[in-house]
C-alpha positions in Angstrom: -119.6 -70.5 -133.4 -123.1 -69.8 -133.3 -125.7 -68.6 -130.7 -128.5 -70.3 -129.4 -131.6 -67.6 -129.9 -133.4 -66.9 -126.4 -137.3 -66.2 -127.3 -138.4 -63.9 -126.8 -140.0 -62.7 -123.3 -137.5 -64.9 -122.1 -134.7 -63.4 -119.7 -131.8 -66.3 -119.1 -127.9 -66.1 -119.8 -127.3 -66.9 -123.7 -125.7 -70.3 -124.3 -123.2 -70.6 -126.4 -122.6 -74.4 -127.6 -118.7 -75.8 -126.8 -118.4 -73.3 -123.8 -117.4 -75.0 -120.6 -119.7 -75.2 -117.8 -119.1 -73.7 -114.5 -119.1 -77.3 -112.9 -115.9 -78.1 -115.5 -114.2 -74.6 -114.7 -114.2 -75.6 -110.8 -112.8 -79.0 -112.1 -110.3 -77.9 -114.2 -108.6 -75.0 -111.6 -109.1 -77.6 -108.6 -106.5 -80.3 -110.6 -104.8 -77.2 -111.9 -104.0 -75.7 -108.1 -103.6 -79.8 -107.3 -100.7 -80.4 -109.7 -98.9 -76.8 -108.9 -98.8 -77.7 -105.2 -98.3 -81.3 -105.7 -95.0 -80.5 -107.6 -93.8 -78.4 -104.4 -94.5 -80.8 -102.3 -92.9 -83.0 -104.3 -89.4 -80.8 -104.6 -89.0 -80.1 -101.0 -89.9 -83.6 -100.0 -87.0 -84.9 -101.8 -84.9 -81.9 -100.1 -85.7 -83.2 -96.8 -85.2 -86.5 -97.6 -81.6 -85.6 -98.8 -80.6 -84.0 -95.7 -82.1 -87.3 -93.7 -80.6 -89.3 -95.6 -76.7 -88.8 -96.0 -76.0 -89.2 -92.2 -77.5 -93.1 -93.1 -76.3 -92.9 -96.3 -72.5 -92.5 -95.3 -72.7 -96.0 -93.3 -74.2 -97.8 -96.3 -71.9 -100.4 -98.4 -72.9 -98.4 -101.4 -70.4 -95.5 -99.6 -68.8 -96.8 -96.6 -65.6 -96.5 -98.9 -66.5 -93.1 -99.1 -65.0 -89.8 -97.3 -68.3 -88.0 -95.9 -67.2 -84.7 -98.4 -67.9 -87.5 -101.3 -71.3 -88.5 -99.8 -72.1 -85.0 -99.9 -72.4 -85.2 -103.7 -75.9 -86.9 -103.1 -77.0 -83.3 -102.4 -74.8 -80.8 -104.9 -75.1 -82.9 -108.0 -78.9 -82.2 -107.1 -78.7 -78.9 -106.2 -76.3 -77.9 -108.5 -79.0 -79.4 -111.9 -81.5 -77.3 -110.3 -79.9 -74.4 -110.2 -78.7 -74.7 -113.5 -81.8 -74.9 -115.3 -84.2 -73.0 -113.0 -83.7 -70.2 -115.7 -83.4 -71.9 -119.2 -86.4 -74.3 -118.0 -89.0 -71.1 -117.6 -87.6 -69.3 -120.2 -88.4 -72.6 -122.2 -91.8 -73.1 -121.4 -93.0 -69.6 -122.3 -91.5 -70.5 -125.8 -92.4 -73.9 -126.1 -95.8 -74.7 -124.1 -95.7 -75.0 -119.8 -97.9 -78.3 -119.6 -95.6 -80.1 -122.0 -92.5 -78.7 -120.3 -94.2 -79.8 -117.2 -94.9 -83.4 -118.7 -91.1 -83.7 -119.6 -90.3 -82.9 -115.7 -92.1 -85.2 -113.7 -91.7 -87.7 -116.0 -87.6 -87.0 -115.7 -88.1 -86.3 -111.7 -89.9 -89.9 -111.7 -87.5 -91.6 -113.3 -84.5 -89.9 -111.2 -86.2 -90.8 -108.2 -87.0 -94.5 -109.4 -83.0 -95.0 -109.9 -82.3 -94.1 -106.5 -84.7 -96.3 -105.3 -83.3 -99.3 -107.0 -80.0 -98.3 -107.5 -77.2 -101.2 -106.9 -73.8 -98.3 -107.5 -73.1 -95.0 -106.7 -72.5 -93.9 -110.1 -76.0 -94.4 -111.0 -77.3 -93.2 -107.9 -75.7 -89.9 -108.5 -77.1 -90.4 -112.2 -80.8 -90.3 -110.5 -79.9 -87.3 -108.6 -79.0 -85.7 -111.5 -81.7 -86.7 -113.7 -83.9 -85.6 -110.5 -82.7 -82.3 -110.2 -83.3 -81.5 -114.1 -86.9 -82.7 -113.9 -87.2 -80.4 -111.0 -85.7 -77.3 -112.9 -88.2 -78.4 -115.9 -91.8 -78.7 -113.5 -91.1 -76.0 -111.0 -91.8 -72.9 -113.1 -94.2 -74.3 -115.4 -96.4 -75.6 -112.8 -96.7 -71.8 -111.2 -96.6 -70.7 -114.9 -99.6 -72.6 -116.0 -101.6 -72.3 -113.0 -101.1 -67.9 -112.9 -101.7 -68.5 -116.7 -105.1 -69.2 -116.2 -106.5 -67.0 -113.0 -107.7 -63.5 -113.2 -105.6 -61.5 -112.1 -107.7 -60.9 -108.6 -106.8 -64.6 -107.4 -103.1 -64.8 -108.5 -101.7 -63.9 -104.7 -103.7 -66.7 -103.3 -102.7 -69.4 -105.9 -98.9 -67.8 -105.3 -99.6 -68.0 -101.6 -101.7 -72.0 -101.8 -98.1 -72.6 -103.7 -95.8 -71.1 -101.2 -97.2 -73.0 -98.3 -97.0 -76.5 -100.4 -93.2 -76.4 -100.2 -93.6 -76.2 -95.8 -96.1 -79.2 -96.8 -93.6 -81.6 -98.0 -91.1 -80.8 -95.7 -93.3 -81.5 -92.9 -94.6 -84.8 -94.7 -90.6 -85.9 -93.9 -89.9 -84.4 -91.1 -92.6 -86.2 -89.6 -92.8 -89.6 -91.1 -89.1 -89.4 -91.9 -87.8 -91.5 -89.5 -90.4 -94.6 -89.8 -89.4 -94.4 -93.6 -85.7 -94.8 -92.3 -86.4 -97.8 -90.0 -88.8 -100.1 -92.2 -86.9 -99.4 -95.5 -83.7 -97.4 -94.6 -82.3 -94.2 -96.6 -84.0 -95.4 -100.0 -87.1 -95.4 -98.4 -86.9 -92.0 -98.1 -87.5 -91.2 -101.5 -90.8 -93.4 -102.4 -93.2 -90.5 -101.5 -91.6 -88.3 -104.2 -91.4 -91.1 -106.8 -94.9 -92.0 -106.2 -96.0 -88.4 -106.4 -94.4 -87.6 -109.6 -96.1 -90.5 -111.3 -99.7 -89.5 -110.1 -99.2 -86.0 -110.9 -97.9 -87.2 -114.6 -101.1 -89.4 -114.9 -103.1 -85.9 -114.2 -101.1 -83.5 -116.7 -103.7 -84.5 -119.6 -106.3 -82.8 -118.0 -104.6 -79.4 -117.6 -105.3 -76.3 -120.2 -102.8 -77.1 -123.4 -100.4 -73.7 -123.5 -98.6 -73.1 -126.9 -96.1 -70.2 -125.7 -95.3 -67.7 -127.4 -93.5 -68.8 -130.1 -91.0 -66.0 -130.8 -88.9 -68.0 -133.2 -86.1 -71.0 -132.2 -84.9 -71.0 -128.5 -81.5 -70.1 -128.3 -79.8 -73.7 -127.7 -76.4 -72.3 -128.0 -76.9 -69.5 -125.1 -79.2 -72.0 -123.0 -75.8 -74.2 -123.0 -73.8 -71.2 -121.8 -76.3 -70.2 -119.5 -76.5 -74.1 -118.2 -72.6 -74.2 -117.5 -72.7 -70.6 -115.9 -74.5 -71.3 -113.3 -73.1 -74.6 -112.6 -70.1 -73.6 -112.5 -70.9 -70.9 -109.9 -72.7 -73.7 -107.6 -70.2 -75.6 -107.6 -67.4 -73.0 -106.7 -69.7 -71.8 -103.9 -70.7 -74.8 -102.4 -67.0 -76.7 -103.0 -65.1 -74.0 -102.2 -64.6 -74.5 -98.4 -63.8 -78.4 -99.6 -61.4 -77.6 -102.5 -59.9 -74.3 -101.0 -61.5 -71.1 -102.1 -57.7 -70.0 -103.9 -57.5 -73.6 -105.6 -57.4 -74.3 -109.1 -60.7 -76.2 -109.2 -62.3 -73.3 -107.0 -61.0 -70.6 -109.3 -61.6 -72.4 -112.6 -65.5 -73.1 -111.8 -66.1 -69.4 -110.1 -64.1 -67.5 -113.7 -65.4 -69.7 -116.5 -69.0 -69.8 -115.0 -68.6 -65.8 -115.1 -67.2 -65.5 -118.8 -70.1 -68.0 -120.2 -72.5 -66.0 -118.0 -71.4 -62.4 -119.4 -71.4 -64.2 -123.0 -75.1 -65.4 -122.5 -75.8 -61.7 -121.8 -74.0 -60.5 -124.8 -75.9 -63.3 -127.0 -79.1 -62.9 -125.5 -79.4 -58.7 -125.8 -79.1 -60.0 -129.7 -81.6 -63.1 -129.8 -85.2 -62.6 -130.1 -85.5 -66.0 -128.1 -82.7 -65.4 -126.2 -81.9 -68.2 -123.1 -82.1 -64.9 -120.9 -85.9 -62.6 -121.3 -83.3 -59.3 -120.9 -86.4 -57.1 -120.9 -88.3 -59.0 -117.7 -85.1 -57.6 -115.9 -85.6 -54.4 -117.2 -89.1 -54.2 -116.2 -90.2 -52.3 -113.0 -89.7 -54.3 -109.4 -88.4 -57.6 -111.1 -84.4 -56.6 -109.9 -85.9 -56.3 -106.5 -87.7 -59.2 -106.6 -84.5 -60.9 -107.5 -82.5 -59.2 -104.8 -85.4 -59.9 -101.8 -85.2 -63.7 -103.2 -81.5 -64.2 -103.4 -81.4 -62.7 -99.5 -84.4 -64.8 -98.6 -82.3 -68.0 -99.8 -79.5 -67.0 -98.7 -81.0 -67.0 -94.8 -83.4 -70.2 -95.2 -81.1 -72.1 -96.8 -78.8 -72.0 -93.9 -81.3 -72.6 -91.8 -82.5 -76.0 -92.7 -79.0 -76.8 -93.7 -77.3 -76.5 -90.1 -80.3 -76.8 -88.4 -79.9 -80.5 -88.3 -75.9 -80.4 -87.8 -76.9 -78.1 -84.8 -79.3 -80.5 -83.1 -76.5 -83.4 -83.5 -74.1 -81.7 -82.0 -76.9 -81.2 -79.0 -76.8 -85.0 -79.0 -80.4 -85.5 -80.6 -80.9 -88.7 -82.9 -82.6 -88.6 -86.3 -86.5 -88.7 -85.8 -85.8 -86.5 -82.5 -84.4 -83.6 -85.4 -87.2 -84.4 -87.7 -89.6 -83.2 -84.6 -87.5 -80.6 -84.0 -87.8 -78.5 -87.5 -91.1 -79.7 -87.7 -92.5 -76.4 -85.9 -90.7 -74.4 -89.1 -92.7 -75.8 -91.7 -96.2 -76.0 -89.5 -95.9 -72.0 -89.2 -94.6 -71.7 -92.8 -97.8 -73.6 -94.3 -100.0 -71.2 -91.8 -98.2 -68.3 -92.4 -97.9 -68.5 -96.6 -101.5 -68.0 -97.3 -101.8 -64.9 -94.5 -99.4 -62.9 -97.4 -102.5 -62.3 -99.6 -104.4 -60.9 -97.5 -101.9 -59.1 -95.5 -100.7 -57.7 -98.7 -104.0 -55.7 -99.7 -103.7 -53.9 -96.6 -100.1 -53.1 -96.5 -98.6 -54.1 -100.0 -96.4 -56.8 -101.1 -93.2 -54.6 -99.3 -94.8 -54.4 -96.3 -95.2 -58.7 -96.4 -91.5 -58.5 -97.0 -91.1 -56.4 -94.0 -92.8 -58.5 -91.5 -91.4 -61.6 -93.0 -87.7 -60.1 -92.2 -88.7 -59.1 -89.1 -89.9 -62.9 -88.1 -86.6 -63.8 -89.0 -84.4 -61.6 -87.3 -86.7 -62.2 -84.0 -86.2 -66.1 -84.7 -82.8 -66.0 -84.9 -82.7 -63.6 -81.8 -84.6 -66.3 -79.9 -82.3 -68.8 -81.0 -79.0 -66.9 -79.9 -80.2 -66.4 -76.7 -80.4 -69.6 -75.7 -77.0 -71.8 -75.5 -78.6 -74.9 -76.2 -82.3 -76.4 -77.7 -85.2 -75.6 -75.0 -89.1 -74.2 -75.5 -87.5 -70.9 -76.4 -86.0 -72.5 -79.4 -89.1 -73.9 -80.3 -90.6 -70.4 -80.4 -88.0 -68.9 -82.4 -88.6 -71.8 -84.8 -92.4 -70.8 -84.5 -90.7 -67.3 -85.9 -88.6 -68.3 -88.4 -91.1 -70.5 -90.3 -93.3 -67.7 -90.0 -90.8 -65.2 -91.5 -90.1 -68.1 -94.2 -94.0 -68.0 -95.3 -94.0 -64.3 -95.7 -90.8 -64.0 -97.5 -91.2 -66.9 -100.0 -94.9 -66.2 -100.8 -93.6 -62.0 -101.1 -90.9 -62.4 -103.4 -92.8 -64.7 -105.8 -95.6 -62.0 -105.6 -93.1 -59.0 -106.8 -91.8 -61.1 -109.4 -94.9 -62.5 -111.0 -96.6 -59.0 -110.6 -94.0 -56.9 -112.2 -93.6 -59.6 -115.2 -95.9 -60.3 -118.6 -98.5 -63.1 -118.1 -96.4 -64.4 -121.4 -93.5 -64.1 -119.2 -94.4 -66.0 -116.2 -92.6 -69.1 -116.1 -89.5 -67.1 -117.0 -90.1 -65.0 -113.8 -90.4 -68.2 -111.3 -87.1 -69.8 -112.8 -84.9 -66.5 -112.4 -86.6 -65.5 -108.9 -85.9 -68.9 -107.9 -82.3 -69.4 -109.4 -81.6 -66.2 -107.1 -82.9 -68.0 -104.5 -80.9 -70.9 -105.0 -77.7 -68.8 -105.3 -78.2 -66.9 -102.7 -78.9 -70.1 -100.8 -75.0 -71.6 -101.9 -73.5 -68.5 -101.4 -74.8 -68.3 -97.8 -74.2 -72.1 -97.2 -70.7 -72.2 -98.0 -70.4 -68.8 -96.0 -71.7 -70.3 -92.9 -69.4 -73.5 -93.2 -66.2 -71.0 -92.8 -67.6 -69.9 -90.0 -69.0 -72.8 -88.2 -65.1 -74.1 -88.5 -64.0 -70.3 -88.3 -66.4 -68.8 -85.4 -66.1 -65.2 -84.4 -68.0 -65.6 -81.3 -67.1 -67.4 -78.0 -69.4 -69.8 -75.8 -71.1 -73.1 -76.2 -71.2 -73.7 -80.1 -69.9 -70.7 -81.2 -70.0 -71.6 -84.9 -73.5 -72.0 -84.9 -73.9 -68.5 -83.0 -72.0 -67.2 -85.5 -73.7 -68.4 -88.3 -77.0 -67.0 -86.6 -75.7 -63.3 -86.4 -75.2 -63.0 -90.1 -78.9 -64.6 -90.7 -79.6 -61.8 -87.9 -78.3 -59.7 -90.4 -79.3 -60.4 -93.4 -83.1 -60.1 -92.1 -81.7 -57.1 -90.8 -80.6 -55.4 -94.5 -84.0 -57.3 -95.5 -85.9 -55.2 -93.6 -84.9 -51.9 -93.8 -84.3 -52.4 -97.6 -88.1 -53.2 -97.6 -88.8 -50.3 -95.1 -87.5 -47.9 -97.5 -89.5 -48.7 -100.2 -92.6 -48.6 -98.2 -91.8 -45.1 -97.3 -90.7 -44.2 -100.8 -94.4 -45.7 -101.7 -96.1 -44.0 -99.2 -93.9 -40.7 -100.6 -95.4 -41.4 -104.4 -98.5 -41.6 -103.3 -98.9 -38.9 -101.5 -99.5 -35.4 -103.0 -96.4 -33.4 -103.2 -96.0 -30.2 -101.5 -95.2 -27.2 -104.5 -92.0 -25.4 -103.7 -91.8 -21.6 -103.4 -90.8 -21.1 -107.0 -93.6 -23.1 -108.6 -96.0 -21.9 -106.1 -95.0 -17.6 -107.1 -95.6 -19.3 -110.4 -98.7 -20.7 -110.1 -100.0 -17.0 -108.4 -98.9 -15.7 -111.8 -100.6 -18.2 -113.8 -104.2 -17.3 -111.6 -103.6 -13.7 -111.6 -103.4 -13.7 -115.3 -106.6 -15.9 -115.8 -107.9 -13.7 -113.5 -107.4 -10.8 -115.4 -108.5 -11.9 -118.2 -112.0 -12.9 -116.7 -112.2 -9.4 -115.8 -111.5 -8.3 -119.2 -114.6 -10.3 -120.0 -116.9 -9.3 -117.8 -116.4 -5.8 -119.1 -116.8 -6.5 -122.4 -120.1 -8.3 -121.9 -121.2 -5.3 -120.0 -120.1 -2.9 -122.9 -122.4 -5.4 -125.0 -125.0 -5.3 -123.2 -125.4 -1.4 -122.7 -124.7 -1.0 -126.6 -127.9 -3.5 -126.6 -130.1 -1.5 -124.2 -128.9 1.2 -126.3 -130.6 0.0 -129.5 -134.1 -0.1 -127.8 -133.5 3.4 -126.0 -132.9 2.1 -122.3 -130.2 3.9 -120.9 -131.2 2.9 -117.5 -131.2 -1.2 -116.5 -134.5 -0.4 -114.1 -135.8 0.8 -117.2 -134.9 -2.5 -119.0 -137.1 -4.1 -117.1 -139.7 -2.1 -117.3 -139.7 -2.3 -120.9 -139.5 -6.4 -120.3 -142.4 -6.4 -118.7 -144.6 -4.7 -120.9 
C-alpha cells in the first residue's frame, strides 16, 4: 500500500488508496446493527407465535388426534435445539468465521419456518421446528458476535443494549398483530413474519465484514456431539418431567446421561485446544457471574411469558384480548433496554442488575396484590418489562465485557444457554406448583408461582447489592491496620534519620571547605564572596 504525497504547504488528512470512506463505514455498521437486531426480532417473534399458536393449533386436523401434552412438542422440540446448540454454535463461529455461521442459520431458520408454513403432517411440522430452532442456535451468537467484533470498545453497551430491546420488538410485533394473523390465515399464519425476515436478512449477509476466526486447529466434533446431547437431555428432563413423572425412567434417563456426556465434554475439552467448551472464558473474571445473573434472569422471564397467557385464560380473556395484555411488557422492555448504557456509566453494570431485580420483584408485587387482571396489573406489567430490559441488556454486558473480543460469540451462546436453562428449570418448577399451590385464594397456583419470581428477584438483587458494595470496598483506599501503621512510623523514622545523617555530613563538608580558604566564620564566607 502506498501513500498519496500531500504537497507541500498543504495541511489535509493523508489518503491512503483502498481505505473506506466514512460514508461506507456508516453504511456498513447501519446493515451490521440491522441484521443483529433483525435476527432478535426474528427469534422472539417466532417465540410469541408459538405460545399463540398451540391453543389453535390443538383444534387443527393436523392434531385434533392429539392429547394437548403432545401439541406441546411444537414448543420443546424448539426449545429444546436451541438450547442445545446455543453453546457449540458460538464456540463454532469464533473458530470457523461468525458471518458464515450466521449465513448457515438464517438460511436453516428460513427453511424451518417455510415447512411449517406449508406443512401437510405433523411429523414434518415438528421437522421445521427442529430445523428452526438449530438455525436459531447457529445466528443468535454470531449476529452479537459480529456486530461487537467490529465497534470500539466505547459503543459496545449501546449495540448490546439496540440488541436487547430488538427481542421486546418482535414480541410486540405478535402480540399486536397476532391475532389478525390468526383470523385471515390461522396458526400458520403466525409464522410468515419470521420466514420472511430470515430470507431478507440472508439476502443482506453479503454485505457484512468477512470474519475468519481464530483458527486454533479442528473443532472438537466428538465433544460438540456430547455437548449437543447434554444439554438436550437436560431440557428435556426439566421441561417433561412434570409430564413423564420426575422419578420415571424417561425422567431419570434424560436428567443422568445428559450429566455424564456433560462432565465428559468437560473432561475432553480441559484437553482440546478447540475444545466444544472455551474452559478459560469460564475462568476469566465476572463471566461465572454473568452466567449465574443470566440463568436467574431466565429462570423468572421465562415463567412470565409462559403462564402469563394461561393466567389471562383462566380470567376468561380470548386470544387477541392476551396479546394486548402482555403487550405493555415488551413496550417498557424496548424503552427500558437502551437506558442500561447509560445507566451503567454512572452506576456500573451491577448496579443495572440491581434495579432490573428490583423492577421485577415490584412487578410481581403488583401483580400479587391484585386477585384478578385490573390497571394495577397493567402497572406491574409496566414493571416487569422494565426489570426485563435491564436484566437482559446487564447480563449480556458482564459477559461480553469480561470475555476476549476472539471470544465473543462463545460468550453470547453460554450466557444464553444459562438463560435458557434457567428458563426450563423455572418453567417446569412453576407447573408443580400451579397444580401443587402453597397459597390459598383466587388462583392460587398462579400466586404461587409469583412468590418464587418474587424471590428469585429477591436473591437477584441482593446478590448484585453485594457486589456493588464489594466494588465500592475495592475502590476505595483501605484504612492501614495498627500493625502496618507502627510499621510504617518505623520505616519514616529511619529515613528520617538518615536525612539527618546527611545534613551533617554536608555541613562537615562544607566547614572543611571554608576551612581551605581560612573562613572559620560563615559571615566571613560571605564577606570573602563578595570581594
Amino acid at each position: 500500500m502506498t501513500l498519496t504525497p500531500i504537497r507541500e504547504g498543504v495541511t489535509g488528512p493523508m489518503v491512503v488508496p483502498g481505505m473506506p470512506s466514512a460514508r461506507r463505514i456508516r453504511r456498513r455498521f447501519a446493515v451490521l446493527r440491522l441484521v443483529a437486531s433483525g435476527v432478535v426480532v426474528a427469534i422472539m417473534a417466532d417465540s410469541t407465535a408459538t405460545t399463540l399458536a398451540i391453543p389453535v393449533l390443538s383444534r387443527d386436523p393436523l392434531a385434533a388426534a392429539l392429547p394437548l401434552a403432545e401439541v406441546t412438542w411444537v414448543s420443546t422440540v424448539n426449545f429444546a435445539a436451541v438450547a442445545a446448540l446455543l453453546a457449540i454454535a458460538g464456540r463454532f463461529a469464533d473458530l470457523l468465521g461468525r458471518r458464515s455461521v450466521l449465513a448457515l442459520g438464517l438460511a436453516l431458520y428460513g427453511l424451518g419456518a417455510t415447512a411449517v408454513i406449508a406443512t401437510p403432517s405433523w411429523t414434518l411440522l415438528l421437522a421445521g421446528r427442529v430445523a428452526q430452532g438449530v438455525g436459531a442456535a447457529l445466528m443468535f451468537p454470531a449476529s452479537l458476535a459480529l456486530l461487537l467484533g467490529e465497534l470500539p470498545a466505547n459503543r459496545r453497551a449501546g449495540a448490546i443494549a439496540l440488541w436487547s430491546a430488538s427481542s421486546g420488538i418482535g414480541a410486540l410485533a405478535l402480540q399486536a398483530g397476532g391475532g389478525w394473523l390468526l383470523t385471515e390465515y390461522g396458526w400458520r399464519g403466525l409464522y410468515l413474519p419470521g420466514a420472511g425476515l430470515a430470507a431478507a436478512l440472508l439476502m443482506l449477509t453479503p454485505a457484512l465484514p468477512r470474519n475468519r476466526g481464530t483458527r486454533q486447529g479442528i473443532p472438537d466434533l466428538f465433544g460438540a456431539v456430547l455437548l449437543i446431547g447434554a444439554v438436550a437431555g437436560a431440557v428435556l428432563a426439566i421441561s417433561q418431567g412434570s409430564l413423564w413423572g420426575w422419578t420415571s425412567v424417561r425422567t431419570l434417563a434424560c436428567a443422568g446421561g445428559g450429566g455424564l456426556l456433560l462432565a465428559a465434554t468437560i473432561a475432553i475439552s480441559w484437553r482440546h485446544r478447540a475444545g466444544a467448551i472455551d474452559m478459560s472464558l469460564w475462568r476469566r473474571p465476572g463471566f461465572l457471574w454473568a452466567g449465574v445473573t443470566s440463568s436467574m434472569y431466565g429462570a423468572a422471564s421465562f415463567v412470565v411469558l409462559a403462564m402469563g397467557p394461561l393466567y389471562l385464560r383462566n380470567a376468561e380473556f380470548d386470544t387477541s384480548t392476551i396479546g394486548l395484555w402482555l403487550t405493555p411488557i415488551s413496550i417498557a422492555m424496548i424503552l427500558s433496554s437502551p437506558m442500561a448504557a447509560p445507566i451503567s456509566r454512572r452506576i456500573g453494570i451491577n448496579g443495572v442488575i440491581y434495579g432490573g431485580a428490583l423492577m421485577l420483584g415490584t412487578g410481581c408485587a403488583l401483580m400479587l396484590a391484585q386477585p384478578y387482571p385490573n390497571l394495577w396489573c397493567l402497572l406491574g406489567a409496566v414493571m416487569l418489562g422494565t426489570g426485563f430490559g435491564f436484566l437482559s441488556t446487564g447480563t449480556f454486558m458482564v459477559g461480553s465485557m469480561a470475555a476476549d473480543p476472539s471470544q465473543y460469540a462463545s460468550a453470547v451462546g453460554a450466557i444464553n444457554t444459562a438463560r435458557m436453562l434457567g428458563g426450563a428449570i423455572g418453567v417446569a418448577g412453576a407447573s408443580v406448583l400451579v397444580d401443587h399451590p402453597m397459597l390459598a385464594g383466587p388462583m392460587p397456583g398462579f400466586s404461587t408461582v409469583l412468590v418464587a419470581c418474587l424471590a428469585v428477584a429477591v436473591l437477584l438483587g441482593v446478590a448484585a447489592l453485594i457486589r456493588v458494595a464489594v466494588a465500592a470496598t475495592s475502590n476505595r483506599p483501605r484504612r492501614p491496620s495498627l500493625r502496618e501503621a507502627e510499621a510504617e512510623l518505623v520505616v519514616l523514622r529511619g529515613l528520617l534519620a538518615e536525612l539527618r545523617d546527611s545534613f551533617v555530613q554536608v555541613r562537615s563538608e562544607a566547614e572543611h571547605e571554608l576551612a581551605r580558604f581560612g573562613v572559620r566564620d560563615p559571615a566571613a564566607f560571605r564577606a570573602l564572596d563578595q570581594r
